[in-house]
C-alpha positions in Angstrom: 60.5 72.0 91.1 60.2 72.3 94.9 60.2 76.0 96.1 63.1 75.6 98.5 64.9 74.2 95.7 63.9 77.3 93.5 65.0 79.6 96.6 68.3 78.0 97.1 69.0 78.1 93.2 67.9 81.8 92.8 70.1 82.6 96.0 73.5 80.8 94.5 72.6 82.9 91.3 71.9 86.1 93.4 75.0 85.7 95.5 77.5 84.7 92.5 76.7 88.7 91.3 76.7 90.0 94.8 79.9 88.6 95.6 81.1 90.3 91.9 79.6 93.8 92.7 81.2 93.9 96.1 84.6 92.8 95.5 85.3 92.0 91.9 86.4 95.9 91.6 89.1 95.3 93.8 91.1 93.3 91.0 89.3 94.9 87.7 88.6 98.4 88.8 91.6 98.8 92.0 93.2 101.7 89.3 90.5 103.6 88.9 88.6 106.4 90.8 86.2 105.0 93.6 83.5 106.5 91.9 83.7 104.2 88.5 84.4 101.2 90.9 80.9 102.0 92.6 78.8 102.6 89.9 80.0 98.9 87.9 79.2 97.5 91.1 75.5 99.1 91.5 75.3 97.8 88.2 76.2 94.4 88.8 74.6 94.1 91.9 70.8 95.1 90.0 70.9 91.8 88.9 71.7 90.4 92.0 68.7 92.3 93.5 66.8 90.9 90.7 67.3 87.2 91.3 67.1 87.9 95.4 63.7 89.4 95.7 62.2 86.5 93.7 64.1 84.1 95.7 62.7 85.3 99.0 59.5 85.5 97.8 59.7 82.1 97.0 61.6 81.1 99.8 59.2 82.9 102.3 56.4 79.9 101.3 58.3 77.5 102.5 60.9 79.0 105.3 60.9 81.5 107.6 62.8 84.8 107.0 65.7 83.8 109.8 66.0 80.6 107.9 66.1 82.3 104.5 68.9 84.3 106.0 71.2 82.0 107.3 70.6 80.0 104.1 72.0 83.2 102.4 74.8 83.6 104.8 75.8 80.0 104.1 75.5 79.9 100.1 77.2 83.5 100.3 80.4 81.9 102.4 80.4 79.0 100.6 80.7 80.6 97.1 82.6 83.4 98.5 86.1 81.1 100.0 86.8 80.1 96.4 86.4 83.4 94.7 88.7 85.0 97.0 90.8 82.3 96.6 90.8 81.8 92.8 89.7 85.3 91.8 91.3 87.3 94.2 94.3 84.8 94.6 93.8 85.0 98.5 95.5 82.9 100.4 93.9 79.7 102.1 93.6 80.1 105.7 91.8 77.6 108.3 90.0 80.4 109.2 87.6 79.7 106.1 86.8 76.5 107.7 86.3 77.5 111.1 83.8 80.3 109.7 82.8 77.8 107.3 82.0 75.4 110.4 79.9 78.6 112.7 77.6 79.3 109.8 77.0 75.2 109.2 76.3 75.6 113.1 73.6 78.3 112.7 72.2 76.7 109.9 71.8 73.5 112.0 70.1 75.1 114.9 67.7 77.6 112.2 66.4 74.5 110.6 65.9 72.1 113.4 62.7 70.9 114.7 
């Protein structure tokens, strides 16, 4: 498998927990004392740490670190619309979109030639 597949895999992976550990507490955990909220989330977000170093390892073969970042940036945004949405019953908003269309933007101009 191509390592900027690999990369791009690992990173949905890693940003599916991240996106958990920083704001699935707000539904699950909103009752409960900061504290309990934070330490789930630390939790949670090991494994996200554990599938993110390995990804920019990988990743760092084949792009640079600026590209691996707005490669997160845009996997993060793009999983991150329909949990709010659907997990956090957010409210759509063309503002998703238009943030949607800035980070396709920088991901255009990072990974030109």
């Amino acid at each position: 498998m191509p390592k900027l597949f690999q990369t791009i895999l690992l990173l949905i992976a890693s940003n599916v927990f991240m996106t958990f550990a920083w704001y699935g507490h707000l539904r699950n955990l909103g009752h409960r004392h900061w504290i309990i909220a934070a330490l789930v989330s630390w939790g949670i977000a090991s494994m996200e740490y554990m599938l993110q170093v390995p990804a920019n390892r990988i990743g760092a073969e084949v792009a640079t670190v600026a590209q691996l970042k707005i490669m997160q940036e845009a996997i993060s945004l793009t999983l991150f619309v329909p949990f709010a949405m659907l997990y956090l019953r957010e409210k759509w908003s063309w503002n998703f979109l238009w943030a949607a269309l800035c980070i396709m933007g920088a991901v255009f101009f990072m990974f030109r030639r």
